[in-house]
MARTI-867119 format. One record per residue (C-alpha): x, y, z; residue in three letters; residue number from 1. Coordinates in steps of 0.05 Angstrom, whole numbers, plus 5000, padded with zeros to 4 digits. Example, Ala and Ser with C-alpha at 12.3 -4.5 7.8 and 13.67 -1.06 7.14 Angstrom:
2
      x      y      z   res     n
   5246   4910   5156   ALA     1
   5273   4979   5143   SER     2
//
This chain:
255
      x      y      z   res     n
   0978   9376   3653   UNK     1
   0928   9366   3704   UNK     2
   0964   9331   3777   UNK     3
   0915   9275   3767   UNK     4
   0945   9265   3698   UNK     5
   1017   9264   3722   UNK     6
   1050   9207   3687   UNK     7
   1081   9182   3760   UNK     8
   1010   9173   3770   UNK     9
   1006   9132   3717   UNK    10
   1053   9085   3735   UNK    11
   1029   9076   3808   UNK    12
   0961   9055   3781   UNK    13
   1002   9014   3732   UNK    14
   1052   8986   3779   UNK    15
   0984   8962   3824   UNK    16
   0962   8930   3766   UNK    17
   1019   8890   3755   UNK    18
   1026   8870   3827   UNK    19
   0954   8843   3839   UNK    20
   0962   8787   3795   UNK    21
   0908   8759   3749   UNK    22
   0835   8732   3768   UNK    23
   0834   8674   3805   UNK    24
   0803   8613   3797   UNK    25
   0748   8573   3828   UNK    26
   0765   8538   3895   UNK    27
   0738   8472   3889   UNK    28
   0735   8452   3963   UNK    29
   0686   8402   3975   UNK    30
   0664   8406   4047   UNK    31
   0598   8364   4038   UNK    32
   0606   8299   4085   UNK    33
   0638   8240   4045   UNK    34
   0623   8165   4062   UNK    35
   0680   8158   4116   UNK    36
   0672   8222   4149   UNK    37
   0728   8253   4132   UNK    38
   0731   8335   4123   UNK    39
   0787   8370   4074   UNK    40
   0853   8366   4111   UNK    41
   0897   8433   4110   UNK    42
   0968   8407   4099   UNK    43
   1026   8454   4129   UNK    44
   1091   8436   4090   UNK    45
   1150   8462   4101   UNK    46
   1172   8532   4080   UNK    47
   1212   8526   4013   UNK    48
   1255   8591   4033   UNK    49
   1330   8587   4014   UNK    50
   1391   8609   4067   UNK    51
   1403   8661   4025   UNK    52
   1343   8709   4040   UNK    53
   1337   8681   4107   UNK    54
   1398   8712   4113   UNK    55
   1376   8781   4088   UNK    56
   1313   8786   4130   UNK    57
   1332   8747   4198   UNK    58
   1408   8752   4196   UNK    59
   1407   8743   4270   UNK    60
   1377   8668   4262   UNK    61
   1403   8612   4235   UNK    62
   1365   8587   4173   UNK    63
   1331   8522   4210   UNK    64
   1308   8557   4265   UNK    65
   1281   8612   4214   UNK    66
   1244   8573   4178   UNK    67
   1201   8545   4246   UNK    68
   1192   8610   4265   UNK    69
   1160   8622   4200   UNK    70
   1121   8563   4198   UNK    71
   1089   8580   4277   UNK    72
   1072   8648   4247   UNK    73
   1040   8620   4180   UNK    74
   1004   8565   4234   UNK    75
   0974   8617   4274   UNK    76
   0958   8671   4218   UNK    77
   0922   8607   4179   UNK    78
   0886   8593   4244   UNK    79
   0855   8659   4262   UNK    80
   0839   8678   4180   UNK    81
   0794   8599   4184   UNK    82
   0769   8623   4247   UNK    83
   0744   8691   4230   UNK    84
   0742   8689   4153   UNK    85
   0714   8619   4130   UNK    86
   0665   8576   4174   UNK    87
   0682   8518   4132   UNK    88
   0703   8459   4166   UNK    89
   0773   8448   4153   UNK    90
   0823   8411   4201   UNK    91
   0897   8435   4200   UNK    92
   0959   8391   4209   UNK    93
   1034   8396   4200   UNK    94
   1075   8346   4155   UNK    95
   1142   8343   4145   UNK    96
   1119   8281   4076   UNK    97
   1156   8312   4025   UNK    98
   1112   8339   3963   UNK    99
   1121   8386   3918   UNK   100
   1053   8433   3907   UNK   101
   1030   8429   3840   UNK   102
   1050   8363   3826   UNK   103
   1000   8302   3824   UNK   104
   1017   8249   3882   UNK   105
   1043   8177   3870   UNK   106
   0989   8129   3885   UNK   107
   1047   8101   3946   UNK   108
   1043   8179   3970   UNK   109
   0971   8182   3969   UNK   110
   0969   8116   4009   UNK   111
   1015   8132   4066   UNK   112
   0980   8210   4064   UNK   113
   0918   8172   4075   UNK   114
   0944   8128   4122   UNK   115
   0964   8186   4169   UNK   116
   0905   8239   4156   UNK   117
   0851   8211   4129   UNK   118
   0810   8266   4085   UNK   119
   0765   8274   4020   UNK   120
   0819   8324   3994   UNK   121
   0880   8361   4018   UNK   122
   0888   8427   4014   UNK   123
   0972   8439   4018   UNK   124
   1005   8505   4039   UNK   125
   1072   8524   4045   UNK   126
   1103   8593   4053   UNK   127
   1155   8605   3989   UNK   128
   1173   8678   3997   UNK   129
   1184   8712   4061   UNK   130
   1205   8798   4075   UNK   131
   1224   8796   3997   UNK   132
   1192   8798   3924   UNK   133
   1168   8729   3907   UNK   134
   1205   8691   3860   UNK   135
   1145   8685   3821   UNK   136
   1145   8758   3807   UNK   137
   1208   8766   3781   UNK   138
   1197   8713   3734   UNK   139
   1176   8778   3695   UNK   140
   1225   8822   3702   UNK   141
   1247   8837   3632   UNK   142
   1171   8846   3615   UNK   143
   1162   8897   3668   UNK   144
   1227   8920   3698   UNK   145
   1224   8982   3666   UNK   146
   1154   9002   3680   UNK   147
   1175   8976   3758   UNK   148
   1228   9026   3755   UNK   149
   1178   9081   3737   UNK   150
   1130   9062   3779   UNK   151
   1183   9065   3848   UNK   152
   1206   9137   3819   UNK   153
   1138   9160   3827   UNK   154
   1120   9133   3895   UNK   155
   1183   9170   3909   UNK   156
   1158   9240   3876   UNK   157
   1090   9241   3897   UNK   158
   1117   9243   3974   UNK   159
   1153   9304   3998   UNK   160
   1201   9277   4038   UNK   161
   1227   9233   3984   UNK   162
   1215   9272   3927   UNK   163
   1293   9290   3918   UNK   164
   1305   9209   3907   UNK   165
   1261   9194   3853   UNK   166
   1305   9235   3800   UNK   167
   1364   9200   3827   UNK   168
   1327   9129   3834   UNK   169
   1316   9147   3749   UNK   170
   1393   9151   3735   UNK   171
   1422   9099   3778   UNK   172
   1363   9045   3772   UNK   173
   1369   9029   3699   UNK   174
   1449   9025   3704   UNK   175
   1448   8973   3766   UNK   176
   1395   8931   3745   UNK   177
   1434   8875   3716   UNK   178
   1487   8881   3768   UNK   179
   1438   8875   3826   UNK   180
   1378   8840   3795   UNK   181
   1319   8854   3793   UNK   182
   1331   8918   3839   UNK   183
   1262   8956   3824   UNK   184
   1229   8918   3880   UNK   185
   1276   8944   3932   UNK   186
   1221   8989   3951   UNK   187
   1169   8934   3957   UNK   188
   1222   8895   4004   UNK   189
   1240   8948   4052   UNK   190
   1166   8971   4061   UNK   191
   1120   8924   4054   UNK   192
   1168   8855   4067   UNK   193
   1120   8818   4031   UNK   194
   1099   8741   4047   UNK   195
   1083   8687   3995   UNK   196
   1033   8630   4012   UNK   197
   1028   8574   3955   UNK   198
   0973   8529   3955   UNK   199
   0947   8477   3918   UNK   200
   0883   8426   3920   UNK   201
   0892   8354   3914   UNK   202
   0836   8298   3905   UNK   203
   0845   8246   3956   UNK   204
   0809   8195   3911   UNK   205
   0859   8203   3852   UNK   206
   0917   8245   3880   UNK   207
   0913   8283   3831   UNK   208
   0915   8368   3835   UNK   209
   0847   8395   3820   UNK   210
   0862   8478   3840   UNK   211
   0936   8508   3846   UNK   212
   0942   8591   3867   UNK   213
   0988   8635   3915   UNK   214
   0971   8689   3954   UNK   215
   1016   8743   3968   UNK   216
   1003   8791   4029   UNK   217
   1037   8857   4030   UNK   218
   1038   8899   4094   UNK   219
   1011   8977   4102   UNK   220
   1075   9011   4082   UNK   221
   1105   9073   4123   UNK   222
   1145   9121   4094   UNK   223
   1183   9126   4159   UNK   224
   1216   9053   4153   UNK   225
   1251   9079   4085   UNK   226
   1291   9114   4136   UNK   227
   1307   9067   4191   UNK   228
   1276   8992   4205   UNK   229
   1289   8971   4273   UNK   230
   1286   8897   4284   UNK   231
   1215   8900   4319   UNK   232
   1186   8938   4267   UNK   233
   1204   8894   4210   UNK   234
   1173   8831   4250   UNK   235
   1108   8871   4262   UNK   236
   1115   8883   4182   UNK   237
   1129   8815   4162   UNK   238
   1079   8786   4207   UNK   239
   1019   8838   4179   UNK   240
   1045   8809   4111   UNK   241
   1026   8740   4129   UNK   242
   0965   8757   4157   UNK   243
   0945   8788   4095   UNK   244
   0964   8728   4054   UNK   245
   0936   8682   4108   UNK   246
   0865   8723   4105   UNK   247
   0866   8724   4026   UNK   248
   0871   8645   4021   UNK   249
   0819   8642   4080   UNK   250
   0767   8671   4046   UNK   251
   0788   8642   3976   UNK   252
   0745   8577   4013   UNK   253
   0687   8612   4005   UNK   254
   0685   8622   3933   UNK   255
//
């Protein structure tokens, strides 16, 4: 067999696959001038991270002050992506309303949302995943856990200096996966510390949610950090992560 046709290959290409999701849909921003003036309002909410994998990627922070940092660095990576992605006009504030994305407002939501920042439609963001696998993602494991397993093995054979792990990543994945969970994105976490954005569209006639997508960003990985990850390089990792994911949703507006 060919090295092009060596099934680790295979399951790279496969395991891309899998991670780039499915084909968007239309962004129906409307950025034409409505009677009262008002432009589409970029909502920041709240990141919807638990303690729990705070813990595991900033165990030096405490949870609440966590989740501002993360906020400040989805503010600023949202900023620059508008500012150099999408020349739509699009104003960006902070809320602490609760809201759920997704979900339709109440017209007594919709009123007071109004009554603070006034907009034809409000485009809400909120950061659900940050420096591990989305949630989303392993909402799929049993479909794809085994081809995930593959795929890891191979990104382990076709580099040298890991090459000795993948056999050994073959034996002991598929014996700790249901003790650890969902353990075939390990890799994924410790290289690439990925960063979720959700986002969703809402009318600011009807309240109601007229587009709903995430974006994930993923950071270059390095083979090196399998080895060690000080904590300076896994900030620069995370924060290239929400750049991507900050960029992607940027230029989403121009479809």
């Amino acid at each position: 067999m060919s090295r092009s046709a060596h099934p680790f290959h295979y399951a790279v290409i496969l395991l891309g696959v899998l991670l780039g999701g499915c084909a968007t849909t239309p962004l129906p921003l409307d950025t034409t001038s409505p009677s009262d003036g008002s432009p589409p309002v970029m909502l920041e909410l709240p990141p919807a991270v638990g303690d729990a994998p705070l813990k595991d990627v900033m165990p030096d922070i405490q949870p609440a002050a966590a989740r501002i940092q993360i906020q400040q660095l989805m503010d600023n990576s949202l900023r620059y992506a508008l500012k150099t992605e999408s020349p739509r006009p699009i104003k960006i504030q902070s809320t602490q309303l609760p809201m759920t994305l997704g979900e339709d407002l109440s017209p007594a939501a919709l009123a007071q949302l109004k009554s603070t920042f006034p907009a034809s439609q409000y485009l809400r963001v909120r950061v659900t995943d940050f420096g591990e696998t989305p949630e989303a993602w392993k909402s799929t494991y049993i479909g794809f856990e085994v081809v995930t397993t593959l795929a890891v093995a191979g990104l382990l054979y076709v580099h040298k200096t890991t090459r000795a792990l993948a056999g050994i990543y073959l034996v002991e994945e598929p014996a700790e996966e249901f003790v650890e969970g969902y353990s075939g994105f390990w890799l994924l976490n410790r290289l690439s510390r990925p960063v979720r954005i959700d986002a969703d569209l809402v009318d600011a006639s009807t309240g109601h949610v007229i587009w709903h997508e995430s974006q994930t960003g993923m950071a270059d990985w390095e083979w090196g950090h399998l080895w060690t990850m000080p904590t300076d390089q896994k900030n620069q990792l995370l924060a290239r992560s929400m750049k991507k994911a900050a960029t992607t949703l940027a230029r989403r507006l121009e479809r």
